[in-house]
N, C-alpha and C positions, 0 to 999 in steps of 0.2 A: 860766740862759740864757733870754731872751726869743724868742718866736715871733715873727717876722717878718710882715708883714702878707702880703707875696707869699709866704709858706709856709705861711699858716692851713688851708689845704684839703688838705696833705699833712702825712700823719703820720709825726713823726719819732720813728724808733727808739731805744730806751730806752737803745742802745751808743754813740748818736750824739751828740758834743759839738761845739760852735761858737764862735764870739766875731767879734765884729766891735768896733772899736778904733778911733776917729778917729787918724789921723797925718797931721802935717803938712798937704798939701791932699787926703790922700785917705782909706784908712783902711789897715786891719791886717785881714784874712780868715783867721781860724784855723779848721781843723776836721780834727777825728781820730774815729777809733773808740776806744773803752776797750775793753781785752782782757778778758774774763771770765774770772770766778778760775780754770778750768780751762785756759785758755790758758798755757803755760809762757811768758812771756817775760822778758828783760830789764826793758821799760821796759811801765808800765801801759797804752799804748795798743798798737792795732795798727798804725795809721797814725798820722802828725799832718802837716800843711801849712798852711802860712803865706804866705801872697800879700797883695804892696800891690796894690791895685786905687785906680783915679781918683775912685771913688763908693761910696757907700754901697747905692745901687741893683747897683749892679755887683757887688756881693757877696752883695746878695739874690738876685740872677740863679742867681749858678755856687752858693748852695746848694741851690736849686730844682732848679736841673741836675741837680748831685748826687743828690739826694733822688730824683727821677724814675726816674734811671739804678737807683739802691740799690732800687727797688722794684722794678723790672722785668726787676732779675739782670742 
């Protein structure tokens, strides 16, 4: 995964995984947590979410967002 230029200045957690994916005229916003091996679950993540957004900017946004929120509890 590539750091984004509007996320250089926040650090992202080592649980924290992303993708951004051009589609069609906009793209594919993937991002989940990975469970850690003492987590009992199903599936290897905690979460995962998938959003088309219009931009590629738009999806550096809402990770930013994210990331903010993720550090501030």
């Amino acid at each position: 995964m590539r750091v984004l230029d509007i996320v250089n200045t926040i650090s992202i957690p080592d649980t924290i995984r992303y993708r951004i994916t051009p589609h069609g005229d906009g793209v594919t916003f993937c991002l989940w947590e990975i469970a850690r091996s003492s987590d009992l679950q199903e599936q290897p993540f905690l979460f995962k979410v998938n959003q088309r957004l219009a931009s590629r900017e738009e999806a550096q946004q809402l990770l930013k967002n994210y990331l903010e929120s993720f550090r501030t509890g």
